[in-house]
C-alpha positions in Angstrom: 35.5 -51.9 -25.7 34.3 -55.4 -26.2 35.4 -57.4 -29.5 33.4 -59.8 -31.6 34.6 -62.7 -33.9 33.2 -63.2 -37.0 33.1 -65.1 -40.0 33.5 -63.3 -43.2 34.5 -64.4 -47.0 36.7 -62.1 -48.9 37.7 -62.0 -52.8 41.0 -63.9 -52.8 42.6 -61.2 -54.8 41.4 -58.4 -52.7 42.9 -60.3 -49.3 46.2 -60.9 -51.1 46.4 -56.9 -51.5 45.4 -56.5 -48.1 47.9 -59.1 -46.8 50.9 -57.4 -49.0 49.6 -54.3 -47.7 49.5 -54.9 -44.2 52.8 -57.1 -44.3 53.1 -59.6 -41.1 51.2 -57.5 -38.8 47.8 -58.2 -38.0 44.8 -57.9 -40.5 41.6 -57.1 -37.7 42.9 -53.5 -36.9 42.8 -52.9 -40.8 39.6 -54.2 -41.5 37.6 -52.7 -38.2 39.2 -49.0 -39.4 37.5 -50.0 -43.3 34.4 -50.7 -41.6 34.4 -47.7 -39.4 35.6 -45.6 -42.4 32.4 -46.9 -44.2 29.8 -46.6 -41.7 31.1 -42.7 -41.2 30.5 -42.5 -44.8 27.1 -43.6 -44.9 26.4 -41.8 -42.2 27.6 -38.8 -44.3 25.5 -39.7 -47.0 22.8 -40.1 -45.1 23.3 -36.8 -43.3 23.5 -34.8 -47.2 20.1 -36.5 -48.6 18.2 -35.7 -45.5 19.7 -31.8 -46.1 18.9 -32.1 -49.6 15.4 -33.4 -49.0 14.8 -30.4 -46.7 16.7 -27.7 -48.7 17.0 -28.7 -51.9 19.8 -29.8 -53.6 23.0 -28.1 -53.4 24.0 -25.8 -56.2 27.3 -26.1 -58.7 28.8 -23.2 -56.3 28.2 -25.1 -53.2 29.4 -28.6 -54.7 32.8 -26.5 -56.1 33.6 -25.2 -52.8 32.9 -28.2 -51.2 35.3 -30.0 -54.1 38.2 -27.3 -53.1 37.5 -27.7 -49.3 37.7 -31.1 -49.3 41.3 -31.2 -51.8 42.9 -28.7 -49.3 42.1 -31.4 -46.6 43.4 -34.1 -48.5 39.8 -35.8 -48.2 40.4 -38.9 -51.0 37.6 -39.2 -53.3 36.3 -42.5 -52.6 33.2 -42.3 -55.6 36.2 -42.7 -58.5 37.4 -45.7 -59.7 40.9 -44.6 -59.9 43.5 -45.8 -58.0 44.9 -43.2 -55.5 48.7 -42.5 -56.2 51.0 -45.1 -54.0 53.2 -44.1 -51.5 56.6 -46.2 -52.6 57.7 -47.6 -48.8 61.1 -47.9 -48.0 62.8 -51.5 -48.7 63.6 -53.6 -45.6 66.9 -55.7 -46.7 66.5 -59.1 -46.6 68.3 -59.5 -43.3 66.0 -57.3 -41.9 63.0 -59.1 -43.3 60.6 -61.0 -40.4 60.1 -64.6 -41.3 56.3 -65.7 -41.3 
């Protein structure tokens, strides 16, 4: 697989919560699964309207099962605005710590 470099900007508070998220390890394998993640959305997306457009739109029913199929997956809902619940990482003592 070939790899490109890029320039991008980023809101500075949203790279500082990337960068406490992703610790010292590097940031690219992080951001290349975001963008992956949202072109499979889209794609998604995409792939629903053009059903929709054929078939109509899908009914309550459909969406409810869809909602319950999707939960027992563990799919996140990516439409809210609320944050998803935290998982609390295990403390590296300070000896343990990698310097930057």
């Amino acid at each position: 697989m070939s790899v490109v470099k890029r320039s991008v900007s980023v809101d500075a508070e949203l790279w500082d919560e990337l960068v406490r998220e992703a610790g010292a390890g590097p940031v690219s394998p992080l951001v290349n699964d975001a963008l992956a993640h949202y072109l499979r959305r889209q794609r998604g997306l995409a792939a629903v309207a053009a059903y929709e457009a054929e078939h109509g739109p899908f009914t309550e029913e459909e969406l409810t099962e869809a909602d319950r199929i999707l939960d027992e997956a563990g799919v996140v809902d990516l439409t809210t605005t609320a944050k998803p619940k935290r998982v609390k990482r295990p403390t590296v003592p300070p000896s343990r710590r990698r310097r930057a």
